[in-house]
C-alpha positions as YAML, in Angstrom:
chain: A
units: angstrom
residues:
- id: 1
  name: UNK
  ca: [8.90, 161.01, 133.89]
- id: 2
  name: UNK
  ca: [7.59, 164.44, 134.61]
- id: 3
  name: UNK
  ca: [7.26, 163.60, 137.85]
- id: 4
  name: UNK
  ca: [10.62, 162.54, 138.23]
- id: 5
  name: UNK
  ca: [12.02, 165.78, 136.80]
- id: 6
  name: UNK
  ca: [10.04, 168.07, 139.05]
- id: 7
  name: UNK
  ca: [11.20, 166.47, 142.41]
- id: 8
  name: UNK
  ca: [14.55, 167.07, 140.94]
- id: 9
  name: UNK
  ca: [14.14, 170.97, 140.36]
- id: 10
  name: UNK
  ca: [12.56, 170.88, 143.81]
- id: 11
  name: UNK
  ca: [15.30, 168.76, 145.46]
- id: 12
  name: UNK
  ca: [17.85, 171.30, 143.62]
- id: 13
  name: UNK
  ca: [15.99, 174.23, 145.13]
- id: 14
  name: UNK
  ca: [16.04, 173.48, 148.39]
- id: 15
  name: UNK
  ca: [19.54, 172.34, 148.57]
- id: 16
  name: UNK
  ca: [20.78, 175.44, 147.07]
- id: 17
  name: UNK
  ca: [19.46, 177.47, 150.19]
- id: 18
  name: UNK
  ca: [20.52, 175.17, 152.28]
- id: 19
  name: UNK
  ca: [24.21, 175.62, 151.58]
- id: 20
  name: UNK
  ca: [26.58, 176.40, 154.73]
- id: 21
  name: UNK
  ca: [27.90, 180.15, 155.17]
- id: 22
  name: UNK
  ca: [31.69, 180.29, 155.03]
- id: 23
  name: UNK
  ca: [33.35, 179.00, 158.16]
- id: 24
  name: UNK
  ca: [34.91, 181.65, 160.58]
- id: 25
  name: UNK
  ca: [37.97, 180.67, 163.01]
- id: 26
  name: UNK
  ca: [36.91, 181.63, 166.52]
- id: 27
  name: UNK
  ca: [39.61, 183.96, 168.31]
- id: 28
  name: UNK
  ca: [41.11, 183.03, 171.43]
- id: 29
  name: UNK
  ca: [40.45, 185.07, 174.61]
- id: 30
  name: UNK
  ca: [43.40, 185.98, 176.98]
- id: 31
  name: UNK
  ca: [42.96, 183.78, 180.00]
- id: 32
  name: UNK
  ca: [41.82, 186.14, 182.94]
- id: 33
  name: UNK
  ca: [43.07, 185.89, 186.61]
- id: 34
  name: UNK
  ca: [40.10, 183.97, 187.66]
- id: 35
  name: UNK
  ca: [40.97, 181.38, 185.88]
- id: 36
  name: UNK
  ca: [44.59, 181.23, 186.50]
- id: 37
  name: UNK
  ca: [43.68, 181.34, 190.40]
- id: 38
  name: UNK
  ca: [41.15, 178.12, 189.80]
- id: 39
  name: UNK
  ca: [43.84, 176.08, 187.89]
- id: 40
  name: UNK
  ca: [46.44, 176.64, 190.28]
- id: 41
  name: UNK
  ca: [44.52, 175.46, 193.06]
- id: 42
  name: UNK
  ca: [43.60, 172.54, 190.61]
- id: 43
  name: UNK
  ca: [47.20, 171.75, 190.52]
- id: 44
  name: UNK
  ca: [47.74, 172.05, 193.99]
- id: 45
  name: UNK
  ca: [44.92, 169.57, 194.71]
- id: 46
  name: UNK
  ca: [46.05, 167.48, 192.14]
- id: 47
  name: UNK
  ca: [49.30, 167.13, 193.59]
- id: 48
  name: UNK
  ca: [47.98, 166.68, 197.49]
- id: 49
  name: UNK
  ca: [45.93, 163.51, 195.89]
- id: 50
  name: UNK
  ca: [49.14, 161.79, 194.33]
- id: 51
  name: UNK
  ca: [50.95, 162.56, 197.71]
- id: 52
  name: UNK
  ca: [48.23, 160.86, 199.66]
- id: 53
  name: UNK
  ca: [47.69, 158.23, 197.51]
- id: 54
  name: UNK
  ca: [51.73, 157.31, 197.35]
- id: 55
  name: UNK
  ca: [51.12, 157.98, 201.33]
- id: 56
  name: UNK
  ca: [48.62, 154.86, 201.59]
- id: 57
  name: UNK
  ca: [50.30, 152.46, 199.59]
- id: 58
  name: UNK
  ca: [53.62, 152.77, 200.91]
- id: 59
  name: UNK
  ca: [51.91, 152.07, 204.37]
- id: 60
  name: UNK
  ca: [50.38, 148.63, 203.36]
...
């Protein structure tokens, strides 16, 4: 039994500094020009591939 009771004050203790820190909400950062460039050429790509793809099938 006092065995029992001493894991228990040991399990408490080390759960206790365990405990998580309060959660904080990352900000969002503007999106730069960089960025804008690469998705636009995404997009463009993106586009070019469903043209060529409706391209091929409407050969067939």
């Amino acid at each position: 039994m006092r065995y029992i009771f001493s894991s228990l004050s040991l399990c408490v203790v080390s759960a206790a500094s365990a405990l998580a820190g309060q959660f904080d909400r990352p900000i969002p950062q503007a999106q730069s020009a960089t960025a804008e460039f690469w998705y636009a050429l995404a997009c463009l790509s993106l586009i070019a591939a469903m043209v060529a793809v409706q391209w091929l099938v409407s050969r067939r």
